[in-house]
DSSP file (Angstrom, degrees, kcal/mol; ACC not computed):
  #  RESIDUE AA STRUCTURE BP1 BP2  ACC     N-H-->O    O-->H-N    N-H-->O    O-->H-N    TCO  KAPPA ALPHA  PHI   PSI    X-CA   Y-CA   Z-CA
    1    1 A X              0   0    0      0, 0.0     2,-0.7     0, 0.0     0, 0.0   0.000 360.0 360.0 360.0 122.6   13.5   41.0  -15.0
    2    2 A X        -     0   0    0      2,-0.0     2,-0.3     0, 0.0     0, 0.0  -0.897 360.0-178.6-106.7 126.0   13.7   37.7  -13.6
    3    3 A X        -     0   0    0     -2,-0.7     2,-0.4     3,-0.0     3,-0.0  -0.954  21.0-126.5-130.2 154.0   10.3   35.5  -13.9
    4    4 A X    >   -     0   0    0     -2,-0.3     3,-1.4     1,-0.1     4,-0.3  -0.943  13.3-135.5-125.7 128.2    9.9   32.2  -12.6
    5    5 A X  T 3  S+     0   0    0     -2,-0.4     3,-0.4     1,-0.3     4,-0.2   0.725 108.8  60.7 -73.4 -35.1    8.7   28.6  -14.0
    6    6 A X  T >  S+     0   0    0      1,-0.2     3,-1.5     2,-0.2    -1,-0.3   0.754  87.8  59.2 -47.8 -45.7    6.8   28.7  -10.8
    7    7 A X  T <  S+     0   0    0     -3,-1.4    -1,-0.2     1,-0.3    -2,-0.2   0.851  95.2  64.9 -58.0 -56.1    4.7   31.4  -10.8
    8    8 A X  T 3  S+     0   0    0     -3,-0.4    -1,-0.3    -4,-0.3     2,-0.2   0.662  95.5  78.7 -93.0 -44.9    3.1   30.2  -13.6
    9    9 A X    <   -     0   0    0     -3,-1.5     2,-0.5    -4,-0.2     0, 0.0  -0.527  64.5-147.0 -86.4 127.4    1.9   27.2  -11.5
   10   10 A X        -     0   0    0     -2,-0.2     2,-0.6     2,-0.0    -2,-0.1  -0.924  18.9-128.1 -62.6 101.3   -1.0   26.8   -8.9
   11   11 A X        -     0   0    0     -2,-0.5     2,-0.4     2,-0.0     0, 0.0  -0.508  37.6-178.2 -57.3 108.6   -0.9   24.4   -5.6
   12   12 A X        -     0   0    0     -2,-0.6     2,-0.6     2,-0.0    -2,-0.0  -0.999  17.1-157.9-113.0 131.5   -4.3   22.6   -6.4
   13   13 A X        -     0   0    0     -2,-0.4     2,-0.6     2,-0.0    -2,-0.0  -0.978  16.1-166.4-100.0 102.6   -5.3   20.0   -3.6
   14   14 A X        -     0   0    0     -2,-0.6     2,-0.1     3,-0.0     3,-0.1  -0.911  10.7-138.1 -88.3 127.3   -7.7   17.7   -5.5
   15   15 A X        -     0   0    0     -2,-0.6     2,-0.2     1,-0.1     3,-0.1  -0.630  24.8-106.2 -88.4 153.1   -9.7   15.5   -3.3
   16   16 A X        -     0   0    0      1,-0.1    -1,-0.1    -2,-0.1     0, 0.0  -0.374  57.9 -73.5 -78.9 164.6  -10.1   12.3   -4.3
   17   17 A X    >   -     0   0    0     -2,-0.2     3,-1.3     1,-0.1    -1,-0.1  -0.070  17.4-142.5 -55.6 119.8  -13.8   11.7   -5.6
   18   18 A X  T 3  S+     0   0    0      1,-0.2    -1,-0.1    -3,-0.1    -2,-0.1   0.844 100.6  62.5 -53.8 -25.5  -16.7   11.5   -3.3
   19   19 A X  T 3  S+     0   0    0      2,-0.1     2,-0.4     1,-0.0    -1,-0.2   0.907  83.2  98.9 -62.6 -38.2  -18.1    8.4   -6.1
   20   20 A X  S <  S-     0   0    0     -3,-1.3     2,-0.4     1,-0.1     5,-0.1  -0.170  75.6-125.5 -57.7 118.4  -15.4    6.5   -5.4
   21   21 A X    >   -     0   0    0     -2,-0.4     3,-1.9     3,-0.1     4,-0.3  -0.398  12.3-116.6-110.7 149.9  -15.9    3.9   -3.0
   22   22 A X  T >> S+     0   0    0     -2,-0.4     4,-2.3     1,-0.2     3,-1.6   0.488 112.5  55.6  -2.1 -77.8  -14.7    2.3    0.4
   23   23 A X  H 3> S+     0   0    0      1,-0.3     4,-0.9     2,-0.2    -1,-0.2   0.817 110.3  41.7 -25.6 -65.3  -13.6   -0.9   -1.2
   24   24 A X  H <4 S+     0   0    0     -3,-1.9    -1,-0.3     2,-0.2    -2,-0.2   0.817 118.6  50.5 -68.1 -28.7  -11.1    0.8   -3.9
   25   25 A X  H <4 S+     0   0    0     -3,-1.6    -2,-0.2    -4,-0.3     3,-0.2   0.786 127.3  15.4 -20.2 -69.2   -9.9    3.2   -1.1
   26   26 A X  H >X S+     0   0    0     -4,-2.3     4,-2.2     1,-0.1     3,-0.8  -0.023  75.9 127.9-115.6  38.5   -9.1    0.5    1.9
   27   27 A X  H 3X S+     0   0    0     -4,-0.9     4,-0.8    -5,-0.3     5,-0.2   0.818  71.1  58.1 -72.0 -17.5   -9.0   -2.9    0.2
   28   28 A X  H 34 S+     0   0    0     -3,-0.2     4,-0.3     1,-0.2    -1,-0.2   0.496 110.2  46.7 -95.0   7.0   -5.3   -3.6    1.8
   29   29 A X  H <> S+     0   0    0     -3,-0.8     4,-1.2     2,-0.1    -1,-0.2   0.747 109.3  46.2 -86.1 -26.2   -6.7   -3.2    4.7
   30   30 A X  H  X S+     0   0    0     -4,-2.2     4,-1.3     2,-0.2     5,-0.2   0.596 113.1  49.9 -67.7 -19.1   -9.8   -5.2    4.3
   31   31 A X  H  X S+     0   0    0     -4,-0.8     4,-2.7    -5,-0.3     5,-0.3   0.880 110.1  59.8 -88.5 -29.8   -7.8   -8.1    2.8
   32   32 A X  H  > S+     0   0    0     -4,-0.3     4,-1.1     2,-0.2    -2,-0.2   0.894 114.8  32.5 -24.0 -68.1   -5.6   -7.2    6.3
   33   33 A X  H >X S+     0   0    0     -4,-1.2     3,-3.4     2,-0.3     4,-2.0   0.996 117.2  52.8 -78.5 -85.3   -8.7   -7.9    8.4
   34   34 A X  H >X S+     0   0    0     -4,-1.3     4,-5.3     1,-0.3     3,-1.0   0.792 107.6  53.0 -18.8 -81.3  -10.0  -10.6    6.2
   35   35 A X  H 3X S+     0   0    0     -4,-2.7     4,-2.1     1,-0.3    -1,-0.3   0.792 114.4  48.9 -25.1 -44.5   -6.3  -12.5    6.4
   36   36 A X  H <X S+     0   0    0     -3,-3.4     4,-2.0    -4,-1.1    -1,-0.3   0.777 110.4  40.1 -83.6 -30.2   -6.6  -12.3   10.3
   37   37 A X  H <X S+     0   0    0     -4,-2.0     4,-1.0    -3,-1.0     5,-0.2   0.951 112.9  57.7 -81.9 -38.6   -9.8  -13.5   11.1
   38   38 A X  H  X S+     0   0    0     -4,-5.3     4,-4.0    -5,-0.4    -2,-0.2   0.985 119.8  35.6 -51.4 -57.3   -9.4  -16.4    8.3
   39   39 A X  H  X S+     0   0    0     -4,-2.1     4,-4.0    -5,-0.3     5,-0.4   0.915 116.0  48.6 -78.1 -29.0   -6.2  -17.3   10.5
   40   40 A X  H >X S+     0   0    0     -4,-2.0     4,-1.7     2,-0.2     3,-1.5   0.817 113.8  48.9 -62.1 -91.1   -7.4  -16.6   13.9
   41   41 A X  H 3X S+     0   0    0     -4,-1.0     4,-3.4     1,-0.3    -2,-0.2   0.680 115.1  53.0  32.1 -84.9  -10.8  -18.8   12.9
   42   42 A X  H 3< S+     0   0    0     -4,-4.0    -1,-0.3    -5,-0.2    -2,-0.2   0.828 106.5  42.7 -36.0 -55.7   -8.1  -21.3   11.7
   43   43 A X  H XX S+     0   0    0     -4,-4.0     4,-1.1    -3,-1.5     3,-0.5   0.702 112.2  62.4 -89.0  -6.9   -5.8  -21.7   14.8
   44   44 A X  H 3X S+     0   0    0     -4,-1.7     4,-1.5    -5,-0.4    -2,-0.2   0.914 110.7  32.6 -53.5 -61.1   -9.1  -21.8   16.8
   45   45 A X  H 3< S+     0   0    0     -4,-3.4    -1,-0.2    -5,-0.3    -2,-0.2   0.092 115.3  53.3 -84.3  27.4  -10.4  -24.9   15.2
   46   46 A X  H <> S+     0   0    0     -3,-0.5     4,-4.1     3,-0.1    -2,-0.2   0.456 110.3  54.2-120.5 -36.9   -7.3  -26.7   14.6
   47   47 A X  H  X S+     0   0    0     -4,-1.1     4,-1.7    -5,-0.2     6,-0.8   0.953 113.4  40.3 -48.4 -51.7   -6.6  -26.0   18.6
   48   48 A X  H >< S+     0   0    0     -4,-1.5     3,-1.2     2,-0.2     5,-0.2   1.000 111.1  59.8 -74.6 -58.8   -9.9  -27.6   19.6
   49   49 A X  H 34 S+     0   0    0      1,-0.3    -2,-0.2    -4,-0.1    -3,-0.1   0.826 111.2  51.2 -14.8 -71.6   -9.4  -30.7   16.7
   50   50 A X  H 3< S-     0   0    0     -4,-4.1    -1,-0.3     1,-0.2    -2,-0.2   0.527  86.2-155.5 -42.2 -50.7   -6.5  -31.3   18.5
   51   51 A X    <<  +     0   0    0     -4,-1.7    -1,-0.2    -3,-1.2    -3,-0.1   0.305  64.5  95.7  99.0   8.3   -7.2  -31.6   21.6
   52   52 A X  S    S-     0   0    0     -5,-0.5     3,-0.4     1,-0.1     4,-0.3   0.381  79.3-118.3-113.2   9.2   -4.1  -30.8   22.9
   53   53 A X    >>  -     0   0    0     -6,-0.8     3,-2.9     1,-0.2     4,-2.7   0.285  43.6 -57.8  87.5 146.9   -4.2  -27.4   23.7
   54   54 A X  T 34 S+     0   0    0      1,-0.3    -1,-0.2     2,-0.2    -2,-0.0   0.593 130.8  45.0 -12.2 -57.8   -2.2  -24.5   22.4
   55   55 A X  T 3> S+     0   0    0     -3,-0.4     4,-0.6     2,-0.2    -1,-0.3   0.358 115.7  49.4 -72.0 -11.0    1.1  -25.4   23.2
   56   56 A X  H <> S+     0   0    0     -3,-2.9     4,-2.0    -4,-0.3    -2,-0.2   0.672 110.2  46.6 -94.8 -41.4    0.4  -28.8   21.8
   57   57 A X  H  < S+     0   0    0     -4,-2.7    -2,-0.2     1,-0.2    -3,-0.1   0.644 111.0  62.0 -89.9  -2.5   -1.1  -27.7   18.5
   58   58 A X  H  > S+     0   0    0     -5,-0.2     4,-1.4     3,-0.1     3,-0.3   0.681 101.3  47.4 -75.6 -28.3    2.0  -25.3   18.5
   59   59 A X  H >X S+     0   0    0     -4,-0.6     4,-1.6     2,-0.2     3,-1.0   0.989 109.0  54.9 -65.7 -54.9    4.5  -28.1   18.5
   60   60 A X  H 3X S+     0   0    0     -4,-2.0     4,-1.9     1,-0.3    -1,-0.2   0.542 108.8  45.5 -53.0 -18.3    2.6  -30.0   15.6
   61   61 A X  H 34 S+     0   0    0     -3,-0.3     4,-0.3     2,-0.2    -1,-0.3   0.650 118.5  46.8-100.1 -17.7    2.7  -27.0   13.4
   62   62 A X  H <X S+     0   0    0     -4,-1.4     4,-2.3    -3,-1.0    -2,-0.2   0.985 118.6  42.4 -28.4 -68.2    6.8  -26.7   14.6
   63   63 A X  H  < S+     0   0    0     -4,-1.6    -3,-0.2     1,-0.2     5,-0.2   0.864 114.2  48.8 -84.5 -50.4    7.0  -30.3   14.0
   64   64 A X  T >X S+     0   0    0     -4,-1.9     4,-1.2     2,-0.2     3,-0.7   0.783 110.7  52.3 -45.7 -31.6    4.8  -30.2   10.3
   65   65 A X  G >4 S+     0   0    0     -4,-0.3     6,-0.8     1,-0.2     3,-0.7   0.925 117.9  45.9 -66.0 -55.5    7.1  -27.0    8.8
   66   66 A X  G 3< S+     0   0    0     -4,-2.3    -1,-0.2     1,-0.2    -2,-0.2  -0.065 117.3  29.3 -99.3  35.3    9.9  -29.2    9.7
   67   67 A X  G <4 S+     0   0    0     -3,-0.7     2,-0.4    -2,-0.4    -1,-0.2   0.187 108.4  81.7-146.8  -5.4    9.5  -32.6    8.7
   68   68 A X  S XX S-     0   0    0     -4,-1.2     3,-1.7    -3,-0.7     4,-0.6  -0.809  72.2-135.0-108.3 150.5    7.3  -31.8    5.6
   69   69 A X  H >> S+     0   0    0     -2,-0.4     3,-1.0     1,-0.3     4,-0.7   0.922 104.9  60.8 -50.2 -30.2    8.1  -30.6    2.1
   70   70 A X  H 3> S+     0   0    0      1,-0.2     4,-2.0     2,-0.2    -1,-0.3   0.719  81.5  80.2 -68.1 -15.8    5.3  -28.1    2.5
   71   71 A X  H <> S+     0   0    0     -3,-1.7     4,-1.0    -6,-0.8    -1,-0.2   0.728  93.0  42.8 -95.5   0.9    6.6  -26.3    5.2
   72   72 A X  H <X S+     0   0    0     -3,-1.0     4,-0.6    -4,-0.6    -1,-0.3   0.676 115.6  51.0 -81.4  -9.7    9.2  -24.0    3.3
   73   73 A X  H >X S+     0   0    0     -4,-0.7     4,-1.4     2,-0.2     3,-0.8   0.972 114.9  43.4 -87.0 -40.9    6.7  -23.4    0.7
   74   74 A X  H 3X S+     0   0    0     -4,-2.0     4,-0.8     1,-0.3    -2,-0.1   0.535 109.9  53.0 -70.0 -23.7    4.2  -22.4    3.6
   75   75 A X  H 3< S+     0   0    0     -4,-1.0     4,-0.3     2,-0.2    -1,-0.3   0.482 109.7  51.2 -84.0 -22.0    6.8  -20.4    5.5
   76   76 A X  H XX S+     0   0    0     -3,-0.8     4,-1.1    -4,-0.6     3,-0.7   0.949 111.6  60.4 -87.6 -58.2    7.5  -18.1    1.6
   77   77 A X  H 3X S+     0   0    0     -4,-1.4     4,-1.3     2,-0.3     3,-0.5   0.866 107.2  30.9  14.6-103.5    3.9  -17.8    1.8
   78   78 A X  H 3< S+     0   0    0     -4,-0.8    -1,-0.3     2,-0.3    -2,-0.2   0.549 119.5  53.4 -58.9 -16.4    3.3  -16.3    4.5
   79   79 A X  H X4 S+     0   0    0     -3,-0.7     3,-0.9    -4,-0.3     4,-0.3   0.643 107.5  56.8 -89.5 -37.2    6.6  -14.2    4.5
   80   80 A X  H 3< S+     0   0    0     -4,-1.1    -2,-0.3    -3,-0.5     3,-0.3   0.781 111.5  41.9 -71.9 -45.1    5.5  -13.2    1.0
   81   81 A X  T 3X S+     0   0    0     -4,-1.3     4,-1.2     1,-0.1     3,-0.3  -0.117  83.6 110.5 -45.1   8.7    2.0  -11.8    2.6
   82   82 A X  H <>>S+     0   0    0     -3,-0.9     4,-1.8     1,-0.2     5,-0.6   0.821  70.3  46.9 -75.4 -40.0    3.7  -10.4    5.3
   83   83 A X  H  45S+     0   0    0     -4,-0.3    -1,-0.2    -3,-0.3    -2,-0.1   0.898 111.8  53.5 -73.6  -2.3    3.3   -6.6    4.4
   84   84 A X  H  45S+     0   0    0     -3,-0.3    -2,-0.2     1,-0.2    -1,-0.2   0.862 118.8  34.4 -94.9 -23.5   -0.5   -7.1    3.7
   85   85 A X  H  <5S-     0   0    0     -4,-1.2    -1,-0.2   -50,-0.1    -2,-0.2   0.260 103.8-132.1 -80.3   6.3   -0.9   -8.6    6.9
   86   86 A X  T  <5 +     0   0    0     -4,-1.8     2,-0.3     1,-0.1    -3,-0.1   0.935  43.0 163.7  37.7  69.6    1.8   -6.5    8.9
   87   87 A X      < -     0   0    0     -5,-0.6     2,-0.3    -8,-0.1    -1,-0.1  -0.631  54.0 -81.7-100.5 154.3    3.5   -9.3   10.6
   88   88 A X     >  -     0   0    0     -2,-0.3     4,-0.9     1,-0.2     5,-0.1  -0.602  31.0-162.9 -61.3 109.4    6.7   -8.8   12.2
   89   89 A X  H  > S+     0   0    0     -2,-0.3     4,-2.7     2,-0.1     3,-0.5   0.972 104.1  49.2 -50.4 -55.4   10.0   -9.0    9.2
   90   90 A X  H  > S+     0   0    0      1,-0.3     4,-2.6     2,-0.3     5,-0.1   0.947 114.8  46.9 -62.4 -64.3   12.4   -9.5   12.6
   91   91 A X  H  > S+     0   0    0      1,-0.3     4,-1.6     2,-0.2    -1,-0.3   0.844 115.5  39.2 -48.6 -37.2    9.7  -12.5   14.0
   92   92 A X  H  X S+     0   0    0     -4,-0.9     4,-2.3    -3,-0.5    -1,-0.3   0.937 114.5  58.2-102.1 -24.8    9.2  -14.5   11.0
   93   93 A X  H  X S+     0   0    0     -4,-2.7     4,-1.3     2,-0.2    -2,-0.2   0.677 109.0  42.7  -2.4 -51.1   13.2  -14.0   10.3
   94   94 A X  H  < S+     0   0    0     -4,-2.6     4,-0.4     2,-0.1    -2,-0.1   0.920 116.0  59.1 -76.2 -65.6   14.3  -15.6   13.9
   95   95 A X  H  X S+     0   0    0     -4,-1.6     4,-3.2     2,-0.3     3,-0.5   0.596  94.8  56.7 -33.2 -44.7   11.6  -18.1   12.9
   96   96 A X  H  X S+     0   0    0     -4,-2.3     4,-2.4     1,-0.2     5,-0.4   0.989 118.3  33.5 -23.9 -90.6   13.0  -19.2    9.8
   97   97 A X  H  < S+     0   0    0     -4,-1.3    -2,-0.3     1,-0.3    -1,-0.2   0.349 107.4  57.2 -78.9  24.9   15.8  -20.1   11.5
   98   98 A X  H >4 S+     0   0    0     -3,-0.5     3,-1.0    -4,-0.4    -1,-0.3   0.757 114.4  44.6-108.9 -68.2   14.9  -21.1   14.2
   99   99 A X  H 3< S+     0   0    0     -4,-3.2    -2,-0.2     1,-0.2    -3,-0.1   0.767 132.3  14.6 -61.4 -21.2   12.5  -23.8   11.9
  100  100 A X  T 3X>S-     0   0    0     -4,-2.4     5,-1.0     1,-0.3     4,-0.6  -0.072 108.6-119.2-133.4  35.1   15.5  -25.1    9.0
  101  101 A X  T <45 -     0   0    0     -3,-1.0     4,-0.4    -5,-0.4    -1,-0.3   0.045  42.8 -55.5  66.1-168.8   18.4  -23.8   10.7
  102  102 A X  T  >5S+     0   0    0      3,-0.2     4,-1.9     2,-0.1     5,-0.1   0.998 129.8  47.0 -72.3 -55.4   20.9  -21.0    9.2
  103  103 A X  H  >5S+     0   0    0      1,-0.3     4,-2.3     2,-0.2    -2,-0.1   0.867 129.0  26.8 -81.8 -54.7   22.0  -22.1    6.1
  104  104 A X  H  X5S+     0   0    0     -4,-0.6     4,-2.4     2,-0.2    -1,-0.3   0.828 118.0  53.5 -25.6 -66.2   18.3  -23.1    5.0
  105  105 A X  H  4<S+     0   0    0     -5,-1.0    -8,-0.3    -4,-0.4    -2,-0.2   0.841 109.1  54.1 -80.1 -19.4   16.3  -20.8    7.1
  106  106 A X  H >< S+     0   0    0     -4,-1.9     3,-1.8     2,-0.2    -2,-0.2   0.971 110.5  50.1 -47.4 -65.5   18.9  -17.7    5.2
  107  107 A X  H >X S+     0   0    0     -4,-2.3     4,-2.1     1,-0.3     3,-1.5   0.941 116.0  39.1 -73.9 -50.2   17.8  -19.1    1.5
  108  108 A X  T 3< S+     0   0    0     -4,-2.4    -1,-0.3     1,-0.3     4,-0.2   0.477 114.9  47.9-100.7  14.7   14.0  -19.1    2.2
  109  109 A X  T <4 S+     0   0    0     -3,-1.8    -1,-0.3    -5,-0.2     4,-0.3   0.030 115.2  50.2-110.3  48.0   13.7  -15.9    4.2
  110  110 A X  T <> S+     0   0    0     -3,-1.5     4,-0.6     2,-0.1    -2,-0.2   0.281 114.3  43.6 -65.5 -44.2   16.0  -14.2    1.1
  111  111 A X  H  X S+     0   0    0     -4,-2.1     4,-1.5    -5,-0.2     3,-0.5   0.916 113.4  52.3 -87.6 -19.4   13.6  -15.7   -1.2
  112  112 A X  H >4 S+     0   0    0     -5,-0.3     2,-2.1     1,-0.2     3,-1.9   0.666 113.8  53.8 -53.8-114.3   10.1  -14.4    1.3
  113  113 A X  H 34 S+     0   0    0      1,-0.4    -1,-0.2    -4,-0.3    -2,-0.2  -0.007 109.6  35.9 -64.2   1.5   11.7  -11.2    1.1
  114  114 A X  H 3X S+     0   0    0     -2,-2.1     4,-0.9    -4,-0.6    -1,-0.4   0.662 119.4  47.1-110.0 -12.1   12.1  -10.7   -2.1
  115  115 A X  H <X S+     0   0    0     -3,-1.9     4,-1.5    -4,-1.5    -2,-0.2   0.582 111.8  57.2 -55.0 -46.5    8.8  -12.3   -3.1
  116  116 A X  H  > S+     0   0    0      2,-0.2     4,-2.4     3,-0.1    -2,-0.1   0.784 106.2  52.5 -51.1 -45.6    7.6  -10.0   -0.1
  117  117 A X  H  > S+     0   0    0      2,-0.2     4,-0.9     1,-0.2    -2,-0.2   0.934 106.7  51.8 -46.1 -63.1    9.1   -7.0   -2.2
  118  118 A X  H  < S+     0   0    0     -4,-0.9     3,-0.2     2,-0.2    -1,-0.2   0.814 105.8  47.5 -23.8 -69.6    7.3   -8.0   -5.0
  119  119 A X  H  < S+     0   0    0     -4,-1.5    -2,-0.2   -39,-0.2    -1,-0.2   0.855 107.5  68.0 -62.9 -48.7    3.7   -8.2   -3.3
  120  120 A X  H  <        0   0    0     -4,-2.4    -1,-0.2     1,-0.2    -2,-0.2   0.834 360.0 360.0 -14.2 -70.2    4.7   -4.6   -1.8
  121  121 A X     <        0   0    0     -4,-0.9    -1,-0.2    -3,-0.2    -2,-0.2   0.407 360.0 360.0-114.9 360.0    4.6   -2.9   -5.0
């Protein structure tokens, strides 16, 4: 007679609890949304401030990552908040180096992505 550890055992589906509410449910998505509108918002009024137009108020944040201390701490950032915002790894990667070169733009998207890791789980 052969019996089985299984048998013993029920598949029960338990839904989660109707009290439980939106918020605790989708909050990385809400901080998602939130995170996008803040920055869209953002490049909206920093565009008009400027007064130079899109492409103009894109060179000046080019030109600020890469002439200021802030802009590898501002580039780990945002590479570090990259899964809550679903941003492109491969985009802010070229970008790196593309803004401090290889050797530079390798050490601070290794430390984003493991900082990114982090935030993950």
């Amino acid at each position: 007679m052969s019996t089985s550890a299984n048998s013993d055992v029920q598949d029960v589906h338990v839904a989660p609890p109707a009290s439980q509410s939106f918020l605790l449910r989708h909050w990385q998505k809400l901080a998602a949304l939130i995170i996008w509108i803040a920055l869209a918002v953002g490049v909206a009024w920093y565009v008009r401030r400027s007064d130079s137009g899109f492409a103009g108020a894109l060179l000046n944040l080019v030109y600020l990552m890469q002439s200021s201390a802030w802009g590898p701490i501002i580039y780990i950032v945002v590479y570090a908040l990259r899964p809550i915002t679903f941003l492109s790894a491969a985009a802010l990667t070229i970008s790196g180096g593309f803004l401090f070169g290889p050797l530079w733009g390798v050490v601070y998207t290794v430390i984003g992505a493991n900082t990114s890791a982090m935030v993950a789980y």
